[in-house]
Structure formats: structure tokens, C-alpha cells
C-alpha positions, -999 to 999 in steps of 0.1 A, spaced: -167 -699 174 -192 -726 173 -225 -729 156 -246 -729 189 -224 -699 204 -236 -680 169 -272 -695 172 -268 -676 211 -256 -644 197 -283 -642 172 -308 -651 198 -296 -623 220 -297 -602 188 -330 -608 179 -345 -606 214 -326 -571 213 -344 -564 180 -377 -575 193 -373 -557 227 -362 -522 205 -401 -532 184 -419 -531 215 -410 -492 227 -435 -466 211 -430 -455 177 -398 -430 173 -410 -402 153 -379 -379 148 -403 -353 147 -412 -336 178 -452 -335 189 -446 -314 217 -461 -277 220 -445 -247 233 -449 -208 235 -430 -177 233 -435 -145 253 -447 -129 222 -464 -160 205 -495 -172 224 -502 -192 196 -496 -229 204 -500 -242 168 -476 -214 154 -454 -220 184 -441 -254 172 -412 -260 152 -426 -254 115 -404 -278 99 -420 -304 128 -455 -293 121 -455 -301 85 -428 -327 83 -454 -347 111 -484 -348 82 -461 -348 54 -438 -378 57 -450 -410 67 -437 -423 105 -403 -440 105 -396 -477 108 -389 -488 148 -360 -470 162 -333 -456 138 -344 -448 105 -326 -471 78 -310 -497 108 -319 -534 104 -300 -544 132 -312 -584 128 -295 -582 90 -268 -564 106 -262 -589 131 -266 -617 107 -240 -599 86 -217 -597 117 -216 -634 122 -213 -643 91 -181 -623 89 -167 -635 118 -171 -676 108 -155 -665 71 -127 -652 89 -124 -679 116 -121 -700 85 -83 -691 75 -71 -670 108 -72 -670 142 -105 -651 159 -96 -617 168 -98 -602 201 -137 -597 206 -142 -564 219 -166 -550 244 -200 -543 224 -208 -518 249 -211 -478 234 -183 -460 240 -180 -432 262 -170 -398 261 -129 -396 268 -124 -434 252 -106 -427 222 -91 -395 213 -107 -375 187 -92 -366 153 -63 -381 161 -41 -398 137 -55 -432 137 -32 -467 140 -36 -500 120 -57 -483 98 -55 -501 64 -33 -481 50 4 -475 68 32 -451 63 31 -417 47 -5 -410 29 -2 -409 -8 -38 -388 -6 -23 -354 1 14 -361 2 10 -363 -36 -16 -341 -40 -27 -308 -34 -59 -308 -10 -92 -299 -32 -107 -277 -14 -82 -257 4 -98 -226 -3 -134 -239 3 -159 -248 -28 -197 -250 -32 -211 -275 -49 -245 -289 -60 -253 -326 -56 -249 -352 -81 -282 -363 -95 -292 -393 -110 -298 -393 -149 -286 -359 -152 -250 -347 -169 -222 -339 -138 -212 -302 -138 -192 -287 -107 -216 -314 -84 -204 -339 -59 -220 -377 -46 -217 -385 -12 -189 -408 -18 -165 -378 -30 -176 -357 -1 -169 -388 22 -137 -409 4 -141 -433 27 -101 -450 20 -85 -424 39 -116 -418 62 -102 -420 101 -130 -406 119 -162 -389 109 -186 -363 132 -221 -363 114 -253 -344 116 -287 -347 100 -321 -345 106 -336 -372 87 -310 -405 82 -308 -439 64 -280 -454 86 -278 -488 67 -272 -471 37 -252 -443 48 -228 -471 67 -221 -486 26 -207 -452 19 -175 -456 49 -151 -485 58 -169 -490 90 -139 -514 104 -114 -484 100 -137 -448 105 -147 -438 142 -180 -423 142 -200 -400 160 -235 -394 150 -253 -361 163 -290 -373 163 -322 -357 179 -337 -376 206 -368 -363 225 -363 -389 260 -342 -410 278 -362 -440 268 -355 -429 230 -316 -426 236 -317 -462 257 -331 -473 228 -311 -457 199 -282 -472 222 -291 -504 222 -294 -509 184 -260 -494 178 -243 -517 208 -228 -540 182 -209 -511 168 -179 -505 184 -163 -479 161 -199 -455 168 -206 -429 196 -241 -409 197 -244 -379 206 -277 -364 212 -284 -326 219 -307 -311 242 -346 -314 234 -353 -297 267 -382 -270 272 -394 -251 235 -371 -273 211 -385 -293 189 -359 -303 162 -326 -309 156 -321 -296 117 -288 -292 119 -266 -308 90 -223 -313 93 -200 -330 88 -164 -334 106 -143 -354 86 -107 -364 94 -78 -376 74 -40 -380 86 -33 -346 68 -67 -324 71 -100 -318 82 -128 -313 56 -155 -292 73 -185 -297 52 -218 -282 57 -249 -294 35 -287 -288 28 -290 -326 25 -298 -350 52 -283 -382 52 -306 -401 31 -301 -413 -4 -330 -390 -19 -312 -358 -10 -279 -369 -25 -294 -375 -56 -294 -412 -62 -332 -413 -73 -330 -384 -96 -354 -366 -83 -337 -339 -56 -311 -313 -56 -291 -299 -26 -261 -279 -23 -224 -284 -5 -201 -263 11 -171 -276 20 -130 -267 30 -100 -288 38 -78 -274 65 -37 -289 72 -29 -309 97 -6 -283 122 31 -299 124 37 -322 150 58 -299 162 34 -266 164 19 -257 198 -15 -258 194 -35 -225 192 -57 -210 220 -96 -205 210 -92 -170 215 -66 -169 185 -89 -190 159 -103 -171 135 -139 -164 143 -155 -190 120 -132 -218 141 -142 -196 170 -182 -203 165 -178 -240 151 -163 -250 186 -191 -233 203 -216 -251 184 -196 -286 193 -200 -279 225 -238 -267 227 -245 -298 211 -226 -316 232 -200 -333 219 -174 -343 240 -142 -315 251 -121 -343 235 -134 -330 198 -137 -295 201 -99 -294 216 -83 -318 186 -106 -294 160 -82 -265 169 -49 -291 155 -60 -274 125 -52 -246 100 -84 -223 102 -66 -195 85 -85 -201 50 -120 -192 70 -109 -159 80 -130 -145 54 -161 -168 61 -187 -173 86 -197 -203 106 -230 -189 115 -258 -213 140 -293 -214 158 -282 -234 190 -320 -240 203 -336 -229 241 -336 -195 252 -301 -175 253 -304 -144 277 -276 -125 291 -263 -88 286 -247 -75 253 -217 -100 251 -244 -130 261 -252 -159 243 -280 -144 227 -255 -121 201 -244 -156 189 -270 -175 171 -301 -172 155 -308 -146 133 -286 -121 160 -254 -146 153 -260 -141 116 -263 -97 116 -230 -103 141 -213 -125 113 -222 -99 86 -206 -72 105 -174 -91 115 -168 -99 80 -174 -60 71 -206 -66 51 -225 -45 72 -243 -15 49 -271 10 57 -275 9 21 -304 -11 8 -301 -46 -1 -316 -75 -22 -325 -107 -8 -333 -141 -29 -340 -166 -5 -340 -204 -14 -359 -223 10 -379 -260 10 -402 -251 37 -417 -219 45 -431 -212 76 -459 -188 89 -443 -158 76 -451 -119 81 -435 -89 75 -422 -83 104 -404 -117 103 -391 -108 69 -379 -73 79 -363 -89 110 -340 -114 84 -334 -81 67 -320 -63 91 -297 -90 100 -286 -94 64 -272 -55 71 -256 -67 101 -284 -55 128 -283 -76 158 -319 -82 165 -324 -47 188 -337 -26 160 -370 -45 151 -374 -59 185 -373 -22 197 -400 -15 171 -423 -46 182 -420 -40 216 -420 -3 221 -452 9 245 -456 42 245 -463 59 203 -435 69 188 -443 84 154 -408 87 143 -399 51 152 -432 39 135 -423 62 101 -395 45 104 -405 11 106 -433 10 84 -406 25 54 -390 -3 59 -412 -29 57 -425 -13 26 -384 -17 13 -382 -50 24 -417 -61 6 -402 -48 -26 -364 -63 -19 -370 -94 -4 -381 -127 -26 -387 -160 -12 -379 -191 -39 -407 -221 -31 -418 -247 -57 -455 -245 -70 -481 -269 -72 -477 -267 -109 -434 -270 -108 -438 -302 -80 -467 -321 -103 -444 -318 -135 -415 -328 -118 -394 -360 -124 -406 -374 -89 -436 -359 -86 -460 -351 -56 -449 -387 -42 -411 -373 -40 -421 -340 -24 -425 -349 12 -398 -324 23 -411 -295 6 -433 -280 30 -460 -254 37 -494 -253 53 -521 -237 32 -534 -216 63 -504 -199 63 -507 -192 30 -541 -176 29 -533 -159 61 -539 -123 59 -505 -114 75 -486 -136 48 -469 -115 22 -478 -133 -6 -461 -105 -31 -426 -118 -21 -431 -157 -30 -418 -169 -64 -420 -201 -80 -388 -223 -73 -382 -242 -106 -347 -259 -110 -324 -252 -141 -316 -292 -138 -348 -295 -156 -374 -321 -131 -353 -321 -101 -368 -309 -71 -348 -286 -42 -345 -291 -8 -318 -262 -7 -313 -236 18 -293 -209 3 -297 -166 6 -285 -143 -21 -278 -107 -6 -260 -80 -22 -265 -45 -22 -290 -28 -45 -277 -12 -78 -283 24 -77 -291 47 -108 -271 71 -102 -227 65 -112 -211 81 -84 -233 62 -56 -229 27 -64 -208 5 -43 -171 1 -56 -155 -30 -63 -159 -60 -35 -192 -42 -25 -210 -65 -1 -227 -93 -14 -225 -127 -1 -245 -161 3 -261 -182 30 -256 -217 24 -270 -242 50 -296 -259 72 -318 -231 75 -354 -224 62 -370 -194 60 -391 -195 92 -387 -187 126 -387 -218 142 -350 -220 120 -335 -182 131 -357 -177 166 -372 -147 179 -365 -119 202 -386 -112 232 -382 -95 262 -370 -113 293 -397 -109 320 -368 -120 350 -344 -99 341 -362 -72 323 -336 -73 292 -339 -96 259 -337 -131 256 -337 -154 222 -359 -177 219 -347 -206 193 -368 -240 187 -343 -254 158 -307 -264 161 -291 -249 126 -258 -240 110 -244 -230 78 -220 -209 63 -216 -171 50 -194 -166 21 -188 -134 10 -186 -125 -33 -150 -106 -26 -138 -142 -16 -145 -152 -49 -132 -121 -67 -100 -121 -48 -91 -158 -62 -104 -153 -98 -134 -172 -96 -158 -147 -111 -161 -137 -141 -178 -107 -138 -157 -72 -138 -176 -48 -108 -148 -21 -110 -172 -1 -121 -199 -11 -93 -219 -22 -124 -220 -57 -137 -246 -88 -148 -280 -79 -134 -294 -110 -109 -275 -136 -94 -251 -138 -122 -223 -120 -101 -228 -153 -77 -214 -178 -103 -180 -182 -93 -194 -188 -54 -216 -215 -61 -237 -230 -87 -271 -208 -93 -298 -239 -92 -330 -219 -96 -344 -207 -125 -342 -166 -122 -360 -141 -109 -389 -167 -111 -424 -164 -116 -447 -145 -96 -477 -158 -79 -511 -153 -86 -540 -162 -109 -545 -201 -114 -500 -202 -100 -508 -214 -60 -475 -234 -37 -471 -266 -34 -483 -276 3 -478 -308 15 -508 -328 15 -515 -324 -22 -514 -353 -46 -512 -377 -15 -537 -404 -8 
């Protein structure tokens, strides 16, 4: 190549660059405003985590957050004249994005930079076979049963990689993968066709990258959703995280915490038909449906099921897929939001009509009432959404149905305890106010007189100064007095871990459907994360606590040997001088 055809390329690169300045500002975080059959409210309508994230966290750079495509270009060229330099140019591929059907997906790659059989699992076992649940790594602080990005990633064997987030720092997240020998498909929100033009054009130069971009269309207003689809020549490590991809949430300041789940499943043999949907266990079963609400192309979905999913047949994939889902009692609207998650609790046999305890770990909390509450509630028994929406909506006075409900708002105000940093817990933090963008409540919600203040608690970490951006739920059933009624051994308790605040905008809502006089599911998020029941852990010796006796450590102690506990517990309780954190304090 000579100097003036590089002086043309950086040209064209820079007028690219310039042309990308000259759109609007791209603000991942939706402005538009909706409503809901049974919320006139515009302000409550939009997406809470949109709301607050829109005052809380200053607008990102031009186009994709983290991408210097000018550096990137320069970086390009310089590569290619070092390499001209002692071999002949390669073959200059088309710069053009890559469309859906161009490359098959998790596939065994070839001339990768590695060759013949793969020393990575050939020699040893695969780590998380089983599944795991980790917190992440954080800066200045000792490692105990955490994980950095780069373990989650290890980017050596890394063939192709499907990845989700809400918030990114591409440049940065690109120096954690061999970009010349990972495919990768980024799932990214986009609000317009001008914005995916756009997002297009600054990732042309990148051969090896497809976007993907799921529906914005009518009341959604962000795509929350974090995952990971990682392949390697012998597995597929599903991972599903509270952490966006940016270097804050995976610790590498010191000053935030998140949490990890992730599994490795085989490779099938060569030589193994491969399995109809309809005989994946129902975790594989839900994780291709999401694929394809989002979007992705067949091509994915169809190589996911060249898989082993027969560790997740005693887990969960549970989602909010966002629009409206109608349809009749086997309809879309069983399968996500908070109805997906009381269906995943009862297919996993954790439903109870015994009362539970809830300990909810959120980062943002959204305009909450009881009703809201007692809805989550109700799906953590495995109630599909018809028993409070039957309650809400009924006309005519019921007294028995109102006894009923009010009881059970009164249970779930005294079982049900929401973990959220205080004003006092952000200021003394490592980071400080400066470091809690993320963290997120408005103070009219707070002061509200529908909020139920007597369920917050003050979310302080046990990694003494970090802050959380975890989205985990603790439910179990409540310990009873009396011997011979407490629940026997592998009673049903199991956690939440995933994308999902506590608000509505994350689960949905409900409502009637005025065309065809049924119910409908109204979702503004995309979400996902993953149930994983305590007996998992009990059945492979991971716990150390004995419940033969349906008795055992009081708390989340019995959760140990699931995942790491990361809040201090059962937290202080609000009130006197103790307020939350909300977003605007300590800025300027």
C-alpha cells in the first residue's frame, strides 16, 4: 500500500468520523413517552431506569459509547504498513457489515490461531459445567470466589461471542478479545433508523462484528438486557450478568460490585443428530425464544441447540421481551415479565401457597406500591399474573376477594424487603456520589404516599466501600414455629440473578385488552436472568447448611453455596435522619 492510498483511507475515515459528529446526539436512553391502559400517568409511564438514568448520567460521546473510530482507523493502517513490511498484503476484505446468513454461527471456526485438537478442554475439565455464581473482581480489594472480565471472556480460545448491555465502552471492551479471531455480534438498543445507519457506519471497518438491534417500537424504552453467548470449539458458556459492559461495573476502578452467573455446556458429537426445540429443556427452550424476539438471526438460535442443555434442567432462563404480548392462556404473555417468572417457579416445582420471604437487591427502584410488590409476590409462588390482576380489575365489590387481597398485602409488607444504598452508605463510599450514577431513584417517588417506605433497607456492601449495581432476589419459604409444619429438606428457596430492577418498567404490567376483551402484558424493558433453585446447591454439596430438619441458619446464610451474599444482612431500616440515595445528590 502506498502512503497516498493510506492518506485516502484516512481521509475517507475521518470524513466518516465527521459525517457520524454531525447526526444528533445518541442518547441510549429513550425520551419518548408512553401509556398503559391502567397507567394514565405519562411521567410514571416511561421506562424508570430511562427516567433517571436521562438526569443521572451525563449524555454519551457521538455515536457508540467508548468507539474512536479515527484512533481505530489510524490503528488499522498502521497495522497494515507493519505487516506489508515483511509479507505480502493480505486479501482486503469487503468493509461492508455483514449480513444475517454470512457466516455460520457457533460453528467451529478455521485458521483460528490455534489448530488441531484444543488443549483448553481436551485437558481440562470445563469450569463451570454445573453453573457457578460469582461476584466481580474489584479493584484494591482481596479475590474471593469473584471473576474479571477477562476470565469470563478468555479470549485465546474465543471463536465467536453474542453480547448484550445496556450501557458499553466498545474500545475498551474490544482490548478484552482477539478481535482478528472472535466473530461478534453486539445486541444494542437503537431508537431509529438514522441511529442504526449510524451505529453501522462506525463499525464498517470491522469485519468480524454484526449488530443487532431489537425492537424500540410503540411503549419500549430500553434495552436492559445483559448476555453473553460465548463459543469455544468444545462448549458454550452462557453467562448472564448485572454488569454492563463498561469497565466501572467490572470492577477495574474499585468502586462497584456486580454479580455473574454462568454454565459451560459440551459441544454434541459430530456425530449426534441435533435436538428439536421441543426436546430442550425449558431453560434452552426460553433462551432461544429470547434470541429470536430480539432478533438475532435463525442462524444462532439453530447452532445454540449443538449443545448439551441437560445441566439447566433444574434452572430457569427467565425474560421481559418488551411491547405488548396478548393471546389466550398458552400466548406470549405466560412467557415473560413478571408472568414468565411465576411460570418458571412452578415448572421448576417451587410453587408454594405457603408464605414466603423476599430480599430484593436492586440499583434502581422505581415508583413502587403495594400492589406492585404483592404482584412480584405472587409470582415468586408461581402465580401467573391472573390473581392480582383479577383483584385490580374486578368491577363489581367483592368483599371476599378484597379480604383477601388486602391480607395479603399486609403479608407481603411484612415479607418483602427491598435492598437500596442510602445517602449516608453512597457519601462514605470508596467512589462516592461522583461514582453513583447508576444507582437510581427519584425523590417523588419516595415521598409518594403510595410508596411503602417500611420495606426499604439500607444496601451496604460486605466488600467494605464498594458500591452495587446488582440485581439479585432471595426467596425462600418462611420458617414456621411450629416442628411438624416446616418445609422438609430441599423446601423451595431459590435466587433471581439478572438484569432486572425492582420496578415495573423491568417485569411489566397486566391490563386488560380492550380488542379482544382478555389480558395483555404490557413490558417497556427488554430483561433476562436466571432462577436457581437452593436444592441445586444441596444436591452437589455446595451448602453447608443441614435443613433435614427444615431448620437451619436464620437469613440468607442457607444461600452461601449458591452465590456469594454481597449485602450486609438484614440491613438497616429507614427512618429518622437515614433517607436513599437519589440521583441528583452530591452532583453539581
Amino acid at each position: 500500500m502506498t502512503s497516498s492510498d493510506e492518506d485516502e483511507d484516512l481521509k475517507r475515515a475521518i470524513q466518516l468520523s465527521l459525517q457520524a459528529s454531525q447526526q444528533e446526539v445518541i442518547n441510549l436512553d429513550s425520551d419518548s413517552e408512553t401509556t398503559t391502559d391502567d397507567s394514565p400517568d405519562q411521567d410514571a409511564a416511561k421506562s424508570e431506569e430511562v427516567q433517571q438514568l436521562e438526569s443521572a448520567v451525563p449524555a454519551p460521546a457521538m455515536g457508540i459509547p467508548g468507539l474512536d473510530r479515527k484512533a481505530m482507523e489510524q490503528e488499522r493502517l498502521l497495522r497494515r504498513k507493519r505487516k506489508a513490511s515483511i509479507s505480502p498484503p493480505p486479501v482486503r476484505k469487503s468493509a461492508k457489515m455483514l449480513e444475517a446468513g454470512d457466516r455460520p454461527f457457533m460453528s467451529t471456526p478455521e485458521n483460528r490461531s490455534y489448530s488441531g485438537t484444543p488443549t483448553f478442554a481436551s485437558e481440562t475439565k470445563l469450569p463451570y459445567i454445573n453453573g457457578a455464581v460469582k461476584k466481580t473482581w474489584a479493584f484494591g480489594h482481596a479475590r474471593d470466589n469473584d471473576i474479571k472480565l477477562e476470565e469470563v471472556l478468555e479470549k485465546k480460545h474465543l471463536a465467536l461471542a453474542v453480547l448484550s448491555s445496556f450501557q458499553w465502552d466498545v474500545e475498551w471492551l474490544l482490548s478484552k478479545i482477539s478481535t482478528r479471531s472472535t466473530q461478534l455480534v453486539f445486541v444494542m438498543q437503537a431508537d431509529t433508523d438514522e441511529v442504526k445507519a449510524q451505529y453501522r457506519r462506525e463499525t464498517a471497518a470491522m469485519p468480524n462484528l454484526r449488530l443487532c438491534f431489537p425492537s424500540m417500537e410503540g411503549q419500549i424504552n430500553c434495552m436492559h438486557s445483559k448476555l453473553m453467548l460465548l463459543s469455544y470449539p468444545t462448549h458454550l458458556r452462557i453467562v448472564v450478568p448485572t454488569a454492563n459492559l463498561v469497565p466501572y461495573d467490572w470492577g477495574e476502578t474499585g468502586v462497584m460490585e456486580n454479580t455473574v452467573f454462568l454454565i459451560d455446556l459440551p459441544r454434541l458429537p459430530d456425530d449426534t443428530p441435533t435436538p428439536e426445540e421441543d426436546n430442550l429443556t425449558d431453560f434452552g427452550k426460553d433462551l432461544l425464544y429470547f434470541l429470536r424476539a430480539m432478533g438475532l438471526d435463525q442462524s444462532i438460535s439453530n447452532s445454540t441447540r449443538r449443545f448439551d442443555f441437560s445441566a439447566t434442567n433444574d434452572l430457569a432462563f427467565v425474560h421481559t421481551v418488551g411491547g405488548a404480548h396478548h393471546g389466550d392462556a398458552n400466548e406470549p404473555w405466560r412467557r415473560t415479565g413478571y408472568c414468565g417468572l411465576g411460570r418458571a417457579i412452578t415448572n421448576l416445582g417451587l410453587a408454594t401457597s405457603r408464605p414466603i420471604e423476599i430480599d430484593y437487591v436492586t440499583s434502581s427502584v422505581g415508583s413502587l406500591n403495594i400492589g406492585f410488590l404483592s404482584m412480584l409476590h405472587l409470582a415468586a409462588q408461581g402465580d401467573d399474573g391472573l390473581t392480582e390482576h383479577s383483584w385490580r380489575t374486578q368491577t363489581k365489590k367483592d368483599s371476599k376477594a378484597q379480604a383477601a387481597r388486602t391480607a395479603f398485602e399486609a403479608q407481603t409488607e411484612n415479607s418483602f424487603r427491598v435492598f437500596y444504598p442510602s445517602e449516608e452508605t453512597v457519601k462514605a463510599s470508596t467512589g462516592g456520589p461522583e461514582n453513583a450514577g447508576t444507582i437510581c431513584f427519584q425523590p417523588k417517588w419516595w415521598t409518594s404516599p403510595t410508596f411503602p417506605t417500611k420495606v426499604l433497607r439500607d444496601c451496604k456492601s460486605r466488600r467494605r466501600g464498594l458500591l452495587m449495581h446488582n440485581k439479585i432476589i432471595f426467596a425462600r419459604e418462611k420458617e414456621s414455629s411450629s416442628p411438624e409444619d416446616r418445609p422438609p429438606r430441599g423446601s423451595k428457596a431459590w435466587v433471581y440473578v439478572g438484569s432486572a430492577n425492582c420496578s415495573e418498567s423491568a417485569w411489566g404490567r397486566l391490563v386488560k385488552d380492550k380488542g379482544s376483551k382478555g389480558v395483555k402484558l404490557n413490558c417497556r424493558n427488554w430483561e433476562c436472568g436466571v432462577v436457581v433453585p437452593l436444592r441445586r446447591a444441596w444436591a452437589m454439596g455446595m451448602c453447608e447448611v443441614s435443613r433435614s430438619d427444615g431448620g437451619g441458619k436464620e437469613g440468607l446464610e442457607m444461600f452461601r453455596g449458591v452465590l456469594p451474599i454481597p449485602m450486609e444482612y438484614p440491613g438497616e431500616v429507614y427512618g429518622g435522619d437515614r433517607k436513599p440515595w437519589f440521583y441528583g445528590d452530591g452532583r453539581g
